[in-house]
C-alpha positions as CSV (number, residue, x, y, z in Angstrom):
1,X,-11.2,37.5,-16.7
2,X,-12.6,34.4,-18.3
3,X,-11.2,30.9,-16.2
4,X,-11.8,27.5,-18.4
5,X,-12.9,25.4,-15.2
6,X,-12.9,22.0,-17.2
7,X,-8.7,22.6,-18.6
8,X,-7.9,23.1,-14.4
9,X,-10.4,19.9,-13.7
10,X,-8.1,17.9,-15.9
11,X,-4.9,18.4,-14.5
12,X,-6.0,17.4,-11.6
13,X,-7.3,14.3,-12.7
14,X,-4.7,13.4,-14.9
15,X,-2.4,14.3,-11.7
16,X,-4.9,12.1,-9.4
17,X,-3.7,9.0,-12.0
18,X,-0.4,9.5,-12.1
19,X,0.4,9.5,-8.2
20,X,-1.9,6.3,-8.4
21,X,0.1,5.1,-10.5
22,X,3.0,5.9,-8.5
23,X,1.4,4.8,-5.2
24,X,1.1,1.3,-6.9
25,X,4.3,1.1,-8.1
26,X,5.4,2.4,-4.5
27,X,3.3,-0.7,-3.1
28,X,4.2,-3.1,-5.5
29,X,8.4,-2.2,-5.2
30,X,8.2,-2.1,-1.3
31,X,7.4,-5.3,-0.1
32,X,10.2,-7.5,-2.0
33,X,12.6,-4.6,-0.8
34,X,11.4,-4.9,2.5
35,X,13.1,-8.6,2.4
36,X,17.3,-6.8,1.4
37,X,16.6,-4.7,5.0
38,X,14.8,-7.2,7.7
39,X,16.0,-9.7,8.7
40,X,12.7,-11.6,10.0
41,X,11.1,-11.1,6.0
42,X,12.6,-13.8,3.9
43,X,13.2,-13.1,0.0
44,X,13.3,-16.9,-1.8
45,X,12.3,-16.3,-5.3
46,X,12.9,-12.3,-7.0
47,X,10.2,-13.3,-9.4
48,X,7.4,-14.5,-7.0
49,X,8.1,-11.7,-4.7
50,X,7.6,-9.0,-7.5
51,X,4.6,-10.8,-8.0
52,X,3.6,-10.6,-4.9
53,X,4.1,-6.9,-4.6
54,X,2.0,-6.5,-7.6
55,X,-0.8,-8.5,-5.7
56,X,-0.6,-6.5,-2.7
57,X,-0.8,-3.2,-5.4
58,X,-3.8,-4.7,-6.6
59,X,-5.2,-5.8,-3.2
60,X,-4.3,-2.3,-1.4
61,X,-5.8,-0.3,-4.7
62,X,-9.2,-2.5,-4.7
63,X,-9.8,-4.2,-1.4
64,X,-8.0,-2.0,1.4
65,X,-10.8,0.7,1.0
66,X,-14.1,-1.6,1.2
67,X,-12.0,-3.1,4.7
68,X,-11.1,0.5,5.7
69,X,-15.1,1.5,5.5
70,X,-16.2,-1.8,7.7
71,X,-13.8,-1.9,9.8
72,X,-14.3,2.4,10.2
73,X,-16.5,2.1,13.5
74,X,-14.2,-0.8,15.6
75,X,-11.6,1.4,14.6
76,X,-12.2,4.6,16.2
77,X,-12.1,2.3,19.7
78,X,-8.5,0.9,18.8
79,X,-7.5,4.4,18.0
80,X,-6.5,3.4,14.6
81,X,-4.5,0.3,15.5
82,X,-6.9,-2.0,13.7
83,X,-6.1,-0.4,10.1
84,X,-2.2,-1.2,11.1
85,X,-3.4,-4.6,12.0
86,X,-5.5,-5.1,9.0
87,X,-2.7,-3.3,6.8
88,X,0.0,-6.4,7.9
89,X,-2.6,-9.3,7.1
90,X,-3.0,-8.3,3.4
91,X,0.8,-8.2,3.2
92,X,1.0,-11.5,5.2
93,X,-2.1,-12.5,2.8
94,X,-0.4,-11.3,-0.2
95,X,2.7,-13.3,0.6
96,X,0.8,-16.6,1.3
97,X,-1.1,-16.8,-2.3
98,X,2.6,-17.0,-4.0
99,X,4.5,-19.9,-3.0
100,X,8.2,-19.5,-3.2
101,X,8.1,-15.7,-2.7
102,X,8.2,-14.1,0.6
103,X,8.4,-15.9,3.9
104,X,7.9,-14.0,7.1
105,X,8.9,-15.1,10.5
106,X,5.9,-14.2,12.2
107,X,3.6,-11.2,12.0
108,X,5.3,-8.9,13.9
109,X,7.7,-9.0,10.5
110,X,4.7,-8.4,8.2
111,X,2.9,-5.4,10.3
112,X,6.9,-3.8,9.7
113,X,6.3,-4.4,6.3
114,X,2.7,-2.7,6.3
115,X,4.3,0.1,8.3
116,X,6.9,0.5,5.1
117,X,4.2,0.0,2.5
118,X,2.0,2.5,4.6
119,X,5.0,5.0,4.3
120,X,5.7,4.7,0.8
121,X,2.3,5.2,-0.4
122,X,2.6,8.4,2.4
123,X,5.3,10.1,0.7
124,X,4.2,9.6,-2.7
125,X,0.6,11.6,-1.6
126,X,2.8,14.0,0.0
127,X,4.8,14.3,-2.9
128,X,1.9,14.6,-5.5
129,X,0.0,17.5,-3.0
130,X,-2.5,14.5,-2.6
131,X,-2.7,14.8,1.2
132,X,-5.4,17.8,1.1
133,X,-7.5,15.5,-0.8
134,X,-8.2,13.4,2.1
């Protein structure tokens, strides 16, 4: 039976861009709704913390990978607990380029929100059969 290999490599590609899309919208949503369900993570402007998230989309889409491959051998010895660690300064990062947007009391606060961001962007892989891929 004939199979038309380049129809199935396109679904999976346009699949591949939509739970990216997703996963950025998931990124970009968590971290202002992170502020209605802490109490340490400080919501003072809606706008500026939407912007934020979208920043911390952008950083976690373009930047997280390139830290994730140096920081790939030091992390093996921390069993993992430098990506966490690295995860909650580009939130705390994110957060510090808007004025006026979120305010965190100290990082303990922004590592939970990297923990939530980290778990939203888990569930929409899981969701979109994207954890195989890894």
């Amino acid at each position: 039976m004939w199979y038309n290999h380049s129809v199935c490599n396109h679904e999976k590609e346009r699949e591949a861009v939509i739970a990216g899309i997703f996963r950025f919208l998931a990124t970009a949503a968590a971290a202002p709704a992170c502020s209605y369900f802490m109490d340490g993570v400080h919501l003072v402007e809606m706008g500026n913390a939407i912007l934020v998230g979208l920043i911390l989309a952008a950083i976690y889409t373009l930047l997280r990978p390139l830290l994730r491959l140096l920081l790939s051998v030091i992390n093996f010895c921390t069993l993992g607990l430098l990506y966490v660690a690295a995860d909650a300064w580009l939130v705390w990062t994110a957060a510090e380029l808007v004025e006026n947007s979120l305010i965190f009391d100290n990082f303990w606060w922004a590592l939970a929100v990297a923990v939530v961001v980290g778990a939203a962007r888990t569930v929409i892989d899981a969701m979109s059969g994207g954890l195989g891929r890894h």
